[in-house]
C-alpha positions as CSV (number, residue, x, y, z in Angstrom):
1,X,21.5,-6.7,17.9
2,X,18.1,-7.4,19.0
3,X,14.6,-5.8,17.8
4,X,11.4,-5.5,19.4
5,X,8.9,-5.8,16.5
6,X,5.4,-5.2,16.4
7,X,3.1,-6.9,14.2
8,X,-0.8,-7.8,13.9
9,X,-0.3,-11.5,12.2
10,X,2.2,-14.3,11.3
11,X,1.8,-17.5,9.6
12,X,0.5,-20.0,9.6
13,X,-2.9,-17.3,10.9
14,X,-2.5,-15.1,8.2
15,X,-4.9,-12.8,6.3
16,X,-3.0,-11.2,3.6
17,X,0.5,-10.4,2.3
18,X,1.6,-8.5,6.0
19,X,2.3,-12.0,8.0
20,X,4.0,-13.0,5.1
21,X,6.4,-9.9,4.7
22,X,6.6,-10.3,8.1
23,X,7.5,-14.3,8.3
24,X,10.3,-13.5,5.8
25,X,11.7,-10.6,7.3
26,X,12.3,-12.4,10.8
27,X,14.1,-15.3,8.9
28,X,16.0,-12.7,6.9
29,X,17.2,-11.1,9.7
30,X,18.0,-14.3,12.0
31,X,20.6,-15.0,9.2
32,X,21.8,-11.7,9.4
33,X,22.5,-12.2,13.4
34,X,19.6,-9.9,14.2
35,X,17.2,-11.3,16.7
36,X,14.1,-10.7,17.3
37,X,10.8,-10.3,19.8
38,X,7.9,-10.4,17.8
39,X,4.9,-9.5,19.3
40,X,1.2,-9.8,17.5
41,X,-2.1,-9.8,19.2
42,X,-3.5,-13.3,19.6
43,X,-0.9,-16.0,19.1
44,X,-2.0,-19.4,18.5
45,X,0.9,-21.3,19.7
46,X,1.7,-22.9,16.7
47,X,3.7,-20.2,15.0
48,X,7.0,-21.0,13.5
49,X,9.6,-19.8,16.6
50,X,13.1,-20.7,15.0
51,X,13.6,-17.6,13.9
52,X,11.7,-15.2,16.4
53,X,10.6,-15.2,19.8
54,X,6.5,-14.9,19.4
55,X,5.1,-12.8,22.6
56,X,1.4,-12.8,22.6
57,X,-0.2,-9.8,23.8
58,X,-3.2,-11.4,24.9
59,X,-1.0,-12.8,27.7
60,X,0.2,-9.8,28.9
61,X,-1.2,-8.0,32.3
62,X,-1.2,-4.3,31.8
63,X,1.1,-2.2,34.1
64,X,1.1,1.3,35.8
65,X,4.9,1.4,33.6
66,X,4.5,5.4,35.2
67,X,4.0,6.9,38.6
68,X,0.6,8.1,37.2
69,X,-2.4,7.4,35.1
70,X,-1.6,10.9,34.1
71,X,1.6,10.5,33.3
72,X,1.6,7.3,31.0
73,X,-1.3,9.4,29.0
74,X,0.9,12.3,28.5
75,X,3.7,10.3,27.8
76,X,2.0,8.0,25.5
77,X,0.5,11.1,23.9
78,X,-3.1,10.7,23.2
79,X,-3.1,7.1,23.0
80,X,-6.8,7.0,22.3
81,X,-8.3,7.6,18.7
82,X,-11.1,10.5,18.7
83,X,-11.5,13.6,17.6
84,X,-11.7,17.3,20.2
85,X,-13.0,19.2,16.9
86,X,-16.3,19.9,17.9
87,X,-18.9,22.6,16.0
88,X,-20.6,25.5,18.1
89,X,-19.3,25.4,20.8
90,X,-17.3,28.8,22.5
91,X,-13.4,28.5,24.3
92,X,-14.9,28.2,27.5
93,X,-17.1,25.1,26.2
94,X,-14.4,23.4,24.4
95,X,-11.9,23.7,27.5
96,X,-14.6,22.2,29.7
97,X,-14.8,19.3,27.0
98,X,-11.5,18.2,26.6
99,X,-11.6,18.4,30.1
100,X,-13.9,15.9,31.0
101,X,-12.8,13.8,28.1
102,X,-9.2,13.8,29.9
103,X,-11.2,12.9,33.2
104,X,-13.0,10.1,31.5
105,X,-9.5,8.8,29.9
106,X,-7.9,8.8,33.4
107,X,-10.9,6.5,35.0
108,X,-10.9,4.3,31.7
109,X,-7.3,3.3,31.7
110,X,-7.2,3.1,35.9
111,X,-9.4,0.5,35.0
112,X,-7.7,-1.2,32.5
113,X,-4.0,-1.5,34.5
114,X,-3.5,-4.6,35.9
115,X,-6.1,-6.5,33.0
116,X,-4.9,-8.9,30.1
117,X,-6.7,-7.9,26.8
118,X,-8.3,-10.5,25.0
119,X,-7.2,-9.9,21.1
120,X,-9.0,-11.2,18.2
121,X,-6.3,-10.4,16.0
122,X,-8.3,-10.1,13.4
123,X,-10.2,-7.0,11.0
124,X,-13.0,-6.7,13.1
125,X,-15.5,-3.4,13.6
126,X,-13.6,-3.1,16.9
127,X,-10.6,-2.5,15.4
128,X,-9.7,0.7,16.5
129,X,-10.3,0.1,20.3
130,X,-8.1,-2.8,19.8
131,X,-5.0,-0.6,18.1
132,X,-5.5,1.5,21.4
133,X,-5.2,-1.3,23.5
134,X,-2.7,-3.1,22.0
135,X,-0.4,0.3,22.0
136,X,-0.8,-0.2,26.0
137,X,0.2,-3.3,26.1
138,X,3.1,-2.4,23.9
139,X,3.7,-0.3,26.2
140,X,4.4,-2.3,29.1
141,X,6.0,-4.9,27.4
142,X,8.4,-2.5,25.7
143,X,9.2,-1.8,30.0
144,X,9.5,-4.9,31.1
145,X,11.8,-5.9,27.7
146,X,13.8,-2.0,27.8
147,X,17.5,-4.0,28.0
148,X,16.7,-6.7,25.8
149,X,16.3,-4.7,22.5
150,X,17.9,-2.0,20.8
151,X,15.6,-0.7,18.5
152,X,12.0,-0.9,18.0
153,X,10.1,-1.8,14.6
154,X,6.3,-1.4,13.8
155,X,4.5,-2.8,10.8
156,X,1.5,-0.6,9.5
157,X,-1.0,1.6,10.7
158,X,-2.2,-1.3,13.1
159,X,0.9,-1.8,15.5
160,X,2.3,2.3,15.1
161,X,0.7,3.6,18.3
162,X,2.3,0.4,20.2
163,X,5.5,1.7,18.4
164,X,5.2,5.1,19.7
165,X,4.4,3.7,22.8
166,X,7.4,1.5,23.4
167,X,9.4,4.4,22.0
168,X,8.3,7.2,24.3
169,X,7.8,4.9,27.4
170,X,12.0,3.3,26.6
171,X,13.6,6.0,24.0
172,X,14.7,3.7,21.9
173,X,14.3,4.5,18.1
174,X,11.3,3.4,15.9
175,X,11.5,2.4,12.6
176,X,8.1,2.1,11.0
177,X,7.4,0.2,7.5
178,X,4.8,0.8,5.6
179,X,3.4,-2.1,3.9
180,X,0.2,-0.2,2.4
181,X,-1.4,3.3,3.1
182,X,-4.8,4.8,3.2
183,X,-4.4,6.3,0.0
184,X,-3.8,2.0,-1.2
185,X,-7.1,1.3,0.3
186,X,-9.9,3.4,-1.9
187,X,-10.4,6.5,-3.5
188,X,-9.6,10.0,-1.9
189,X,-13.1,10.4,-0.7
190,X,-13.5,6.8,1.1
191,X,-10.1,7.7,3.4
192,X,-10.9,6.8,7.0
193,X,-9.4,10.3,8.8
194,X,-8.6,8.6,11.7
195,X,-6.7,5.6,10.1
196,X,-4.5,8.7,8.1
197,X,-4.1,9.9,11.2
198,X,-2.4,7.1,13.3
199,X,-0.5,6.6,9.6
200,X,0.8,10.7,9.7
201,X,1.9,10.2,13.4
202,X,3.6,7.0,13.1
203,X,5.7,8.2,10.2
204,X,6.3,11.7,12.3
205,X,7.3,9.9,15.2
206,X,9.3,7.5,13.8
207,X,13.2,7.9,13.5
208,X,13.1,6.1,10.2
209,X,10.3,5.2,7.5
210,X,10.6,2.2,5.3
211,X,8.5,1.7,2.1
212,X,8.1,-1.4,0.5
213,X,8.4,0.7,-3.1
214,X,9.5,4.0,-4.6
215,X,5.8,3.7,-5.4
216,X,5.1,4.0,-2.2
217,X,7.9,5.9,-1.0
218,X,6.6,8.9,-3.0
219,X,2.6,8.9,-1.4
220,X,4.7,8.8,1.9
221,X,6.7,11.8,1.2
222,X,3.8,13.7,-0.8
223,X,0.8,12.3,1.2
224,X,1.8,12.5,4.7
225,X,4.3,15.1,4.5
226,X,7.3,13.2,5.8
227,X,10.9,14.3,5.0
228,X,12.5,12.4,2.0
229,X,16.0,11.9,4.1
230,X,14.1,9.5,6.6
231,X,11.9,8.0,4.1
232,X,14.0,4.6,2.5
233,X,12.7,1.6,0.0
234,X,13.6,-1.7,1.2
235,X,11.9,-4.1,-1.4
236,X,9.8,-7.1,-0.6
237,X,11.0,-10.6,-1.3
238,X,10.1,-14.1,-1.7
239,X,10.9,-17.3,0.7
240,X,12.3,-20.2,-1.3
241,X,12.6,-22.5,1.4
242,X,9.4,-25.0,2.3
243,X,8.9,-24.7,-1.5
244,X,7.4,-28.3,-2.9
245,X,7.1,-29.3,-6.7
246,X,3.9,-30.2,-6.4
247,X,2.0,-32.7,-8.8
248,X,-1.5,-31.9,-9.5
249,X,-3.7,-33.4,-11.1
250,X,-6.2,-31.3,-13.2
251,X,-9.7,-31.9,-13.2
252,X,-10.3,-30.3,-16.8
253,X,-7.8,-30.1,-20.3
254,X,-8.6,-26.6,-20.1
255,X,-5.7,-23.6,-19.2
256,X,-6.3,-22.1,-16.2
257,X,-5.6,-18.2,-15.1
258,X,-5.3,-17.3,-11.8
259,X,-6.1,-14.4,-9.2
260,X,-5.5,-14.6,-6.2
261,X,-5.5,-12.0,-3.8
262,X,-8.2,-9.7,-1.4
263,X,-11.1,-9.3,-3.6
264,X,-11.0,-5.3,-3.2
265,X,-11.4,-2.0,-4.7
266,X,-7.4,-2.2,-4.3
267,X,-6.9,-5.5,-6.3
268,X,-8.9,-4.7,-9.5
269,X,-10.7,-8.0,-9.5
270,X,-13.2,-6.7,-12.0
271,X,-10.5,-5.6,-14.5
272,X,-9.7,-9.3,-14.2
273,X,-13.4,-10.2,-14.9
274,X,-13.5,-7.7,-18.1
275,X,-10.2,-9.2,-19.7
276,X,-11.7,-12.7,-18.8
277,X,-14.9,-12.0,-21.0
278,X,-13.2,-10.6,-24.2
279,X,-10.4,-13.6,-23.9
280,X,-13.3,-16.1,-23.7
281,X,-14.5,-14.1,-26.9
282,X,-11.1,-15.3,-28.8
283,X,-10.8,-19.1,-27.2
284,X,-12.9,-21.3,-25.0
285,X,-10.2,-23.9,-24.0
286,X,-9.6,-21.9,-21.1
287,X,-10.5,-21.1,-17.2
288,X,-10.5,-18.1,-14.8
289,X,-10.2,-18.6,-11.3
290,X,-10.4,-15.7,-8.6
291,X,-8.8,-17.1,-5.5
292,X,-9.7,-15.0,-2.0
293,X,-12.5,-13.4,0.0
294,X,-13.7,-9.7,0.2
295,X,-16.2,-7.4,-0.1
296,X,-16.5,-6.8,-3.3
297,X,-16.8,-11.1,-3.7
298,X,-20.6,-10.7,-4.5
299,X,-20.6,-8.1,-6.8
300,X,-17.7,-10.0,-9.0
301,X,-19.9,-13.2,-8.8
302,X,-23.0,-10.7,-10.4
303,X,-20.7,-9.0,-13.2
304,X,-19.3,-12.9,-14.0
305,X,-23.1,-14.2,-14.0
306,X,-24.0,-10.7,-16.1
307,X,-21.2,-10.9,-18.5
308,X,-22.3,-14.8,-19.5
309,X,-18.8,-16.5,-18.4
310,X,-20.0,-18.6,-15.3
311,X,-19.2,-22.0,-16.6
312,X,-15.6,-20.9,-17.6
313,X,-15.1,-19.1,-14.0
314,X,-14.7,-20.3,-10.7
315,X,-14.2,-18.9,-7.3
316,X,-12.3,-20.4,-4.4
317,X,-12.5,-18.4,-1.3
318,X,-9.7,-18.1,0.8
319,X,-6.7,-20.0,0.1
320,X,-3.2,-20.6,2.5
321,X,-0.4,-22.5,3.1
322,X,0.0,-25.7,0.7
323,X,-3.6,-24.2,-1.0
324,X,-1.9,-21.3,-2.3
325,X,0.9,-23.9,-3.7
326,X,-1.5,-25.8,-5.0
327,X,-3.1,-23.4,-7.0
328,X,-0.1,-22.2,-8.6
329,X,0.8,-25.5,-9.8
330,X,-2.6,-25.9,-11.3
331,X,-2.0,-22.2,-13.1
332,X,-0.7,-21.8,-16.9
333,X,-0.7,-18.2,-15.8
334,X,-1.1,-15.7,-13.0
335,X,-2.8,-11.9,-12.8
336,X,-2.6,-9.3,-10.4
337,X,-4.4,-6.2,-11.5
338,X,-4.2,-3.9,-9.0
339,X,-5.3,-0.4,-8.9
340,X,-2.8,0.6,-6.6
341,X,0.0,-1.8,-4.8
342,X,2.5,-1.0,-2.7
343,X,4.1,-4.1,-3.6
344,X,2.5,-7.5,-3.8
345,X,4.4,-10.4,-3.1
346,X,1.9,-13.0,-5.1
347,X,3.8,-12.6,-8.1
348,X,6.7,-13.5,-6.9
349,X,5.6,-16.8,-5.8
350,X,3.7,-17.6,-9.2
351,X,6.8,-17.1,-10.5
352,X,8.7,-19.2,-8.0
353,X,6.5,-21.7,-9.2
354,X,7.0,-21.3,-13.4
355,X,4.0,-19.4,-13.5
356,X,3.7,-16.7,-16.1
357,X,2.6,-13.5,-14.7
358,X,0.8,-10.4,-15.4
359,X,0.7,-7.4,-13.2
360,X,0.3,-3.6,-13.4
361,X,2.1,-0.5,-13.8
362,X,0.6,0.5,-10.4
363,X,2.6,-1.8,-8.2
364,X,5.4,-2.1,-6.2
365,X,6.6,-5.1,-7.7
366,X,7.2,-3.9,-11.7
367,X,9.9,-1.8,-10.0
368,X,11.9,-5.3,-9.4
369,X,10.3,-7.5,-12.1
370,X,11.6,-7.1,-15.7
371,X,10.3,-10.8,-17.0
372,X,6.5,-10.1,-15.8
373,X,4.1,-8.5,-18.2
374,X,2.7,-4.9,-17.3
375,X,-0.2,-3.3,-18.3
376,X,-2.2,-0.3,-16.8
377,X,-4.6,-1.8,-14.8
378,X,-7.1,-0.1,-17.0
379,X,-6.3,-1.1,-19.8
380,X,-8.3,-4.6,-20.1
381,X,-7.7,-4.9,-23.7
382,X,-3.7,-5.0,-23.5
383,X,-4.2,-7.0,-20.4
384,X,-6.9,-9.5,-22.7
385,X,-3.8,-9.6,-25.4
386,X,-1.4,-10.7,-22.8
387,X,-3.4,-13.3,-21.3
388,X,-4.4,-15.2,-25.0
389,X,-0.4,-14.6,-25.9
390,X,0.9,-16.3,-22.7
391,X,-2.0,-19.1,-23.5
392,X,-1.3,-19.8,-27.4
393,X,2.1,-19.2,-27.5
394,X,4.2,-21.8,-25.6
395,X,7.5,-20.4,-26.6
396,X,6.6,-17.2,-24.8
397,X,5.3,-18.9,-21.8
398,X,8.1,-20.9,-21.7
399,X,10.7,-18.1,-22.0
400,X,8.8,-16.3,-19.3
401,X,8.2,-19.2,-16.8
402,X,12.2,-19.7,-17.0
403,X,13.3,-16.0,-17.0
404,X,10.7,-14.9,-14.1
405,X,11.7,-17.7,-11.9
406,X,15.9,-16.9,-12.2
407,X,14.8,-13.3,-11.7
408,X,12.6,-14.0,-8.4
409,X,15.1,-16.3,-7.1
410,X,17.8,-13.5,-6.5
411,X,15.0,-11.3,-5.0
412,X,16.0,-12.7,-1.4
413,X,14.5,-12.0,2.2
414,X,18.1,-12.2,3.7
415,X,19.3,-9.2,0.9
416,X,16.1,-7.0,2.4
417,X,16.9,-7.8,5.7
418,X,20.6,-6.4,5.8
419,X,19.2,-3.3,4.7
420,X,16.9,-3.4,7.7
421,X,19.5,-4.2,10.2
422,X,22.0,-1.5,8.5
423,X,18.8,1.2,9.3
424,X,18.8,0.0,12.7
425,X,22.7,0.3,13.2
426,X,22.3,3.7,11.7
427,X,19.2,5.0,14.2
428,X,21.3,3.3,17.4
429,X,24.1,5.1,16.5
430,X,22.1,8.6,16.1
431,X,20.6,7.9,19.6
């Protein structure tokens, strides 16, 4: 069997916990004699290929794949990501409007057949042009590949409309998997309408939904208004292999507890801060260390400065590949606070590595993790107690360090992956 899988990164380029998932699910299926074409926007070159065939979408030409401009519009189904609800205006108005906008479509993309699109790959403030584009180019590769894959598999909001794309434009099935949703993101009010809405139609077009929790599972169903009988968990996993027992050497006698992750709204890196200053209230010998970048990294580097904890905090930026390794071996325990997480595969490594963790009720991950402690990601006095317990107790650390790590050890990519490829088997069959 063969898959044609869309995604937006893959190590060792990666900006999150998506190229990751992804990385482990190509292995995971190569074992399970699945093979796959992975595309992404902007390869590098120097992506790990045993496992998957990398096509880079930055290479590809754009194709009339219809007889028309018309038709591949139609077909594709609004393709391009606006909104025809406009105030004031009567029916006559509005048909003219739409109209035109069609008009303007048709000149637009007549342009763009034939062109190669220059991806950045990345989160920019273009992103959505480059969703749109990257669907057509899905498009026409998903033509010029129809007999060399069976089924066709998008990852998140980003690659969805190059899912429906290749599904419309071939009819094979789409599986879509959600890593993370808008409702992950921020509050209700801060929901970007038009990311929901290339989330809603992904799911409705798809022939099968696949959540990385129950957690998620349930805003999928209740959210977006998808059926429950195409909607299935598939739990993340961790990747054992590459793994180094690393020797550090610590600068400081100090313990050391470690986030690391996006600083966002979504991570609850000021939860982190909170328990930090009541646990530096109870012991000094000890260090805080928030590894990443986001936007909320200034505004946690004026509540550490405001709470009077500076000297016993430190912040990293960014960290990957042997980094992230690095910093695990240096932890005595690791914390992911989230507000709300699909899944979060950090934890699992930290406790690949004998870390200790400490994660919240609102993940993904306390579904599959019984030797992690959970607290509500509010609740920065339970999460202060854990902390000082897993630092002045070494029995307990101990117990958990050995514990997490047999537990995270059967939690295998190649065990999610033959549920993947038994949902494929099961949409080829319905076609």
């Amino acid at each position: 069997m063969r898959v044609l899988m869309f995604g937006w990164e893959f190590p060792p380029h990666i900006a999150g916990g998506l190229g990751t998932a992804c990385y482990g699910i190509v292995k995971g299926l190569a074992v399970n004699g699945v093979q796959t074409l992975f595309v992404m926007p902007s390869a590098s070159g120097d992506e790990d290929q045993s496992a998957a065939e990398i096509i880079n979408a930055s290479d590809v030409s754009v194709k009339n794949v219809s007889a028309s401009v018309d038709e591949f519009l139609d077909r594709v189904k609004m393709l391009r990501v606006q909104s025809s609800l406009v105030p004031y205006v009567n029916p006559e108005e509005y048909k003219e409007m739409v109209e035109s906008e069609t008009r303007l479509q048709e000149i637009a993309f007549s342009k763009q057949i034939g062109e190669k699109f220059q991806f950045s790959g990345r989160y920019g403030s273009n992103l959505l042009e480059e969703v749109a584009r990257y669907a057509m180019v899905g498009g026409t590769i998903a033509q010029e590949r129809k007999n060399e894959f069976d089924v066709i598999h998008a990852h998140d909001w980003l690659t969805y409309m190059a899912g429906i794309a290749a599904k419309e434009l071939t009819g094979k099935p789409l599986v879509v998997h959600v890593h993370a949703t808008s409702f992950d993101r921020g509050t209700v009010e801060q929901i970007d309408d038009r990311v929901y809405d290339i989330e809603r139609r992904g799911m409705m077009a798809a022939d099968r939904v696949v959540a990385v929790s129950d957690f998620t599972r349930n805003i999928v169903i209740n959210r977006y208004e998808i059926s429950p009988d195409k909607v299935i968990t598939v739990h993340n996993a961790v990747d054992f292999s590459g793994r180094e027992d690393l020797t550090v050497e610590r600068g400081v006698r100090d313990k050391v507890v470690t986030f690391l992750g996006r600083i966002t709204f979504q991570k609850g890196p000021e939860y982190f801060i909170e328990a930090a200053a009541k646990v530096l209230k109870r012991t000094k010998h000890v260090r805080f260390v928030m590894a990443g970048s986001g936007d909320m990294m200034n505004r946690c580097i004026r509540q550490v400065a405001r709470l009077g904890i500076s000297d016993r905090f430190h912040f990293t930026g960014f960290l990957r590949g042997t980094d992230v390794q690095k910093m695990f071996a240096l932890s005595d325990v690791y914390i992911m606070p989230s507000v709300s997480e699909p899944f979060g595969i950090s934890p699992l490594e930290a406790m690949r590595s004998n870390v200790p963790a400490i994660i919240s009720n609102q993940s993904g991950a306390s579904e599959v993790l019984r030797y992690a402690f959970k607290v509500d990601f509010w609740d920065v006095d339970a999460m202060a107690d854990d902390i000082y317990a897993l630092l002045n107790y070494p029995a307990l650390s101990a117990f958990s360090a050995r514990c997490g790590f047999e537990e995270v050890n059967q939690l295998k990519w190649n065990n999610a992956a033959a549920k993947l490829k038994n949902i494929y088997e099961t949409v080829v069959n319905e076609k």
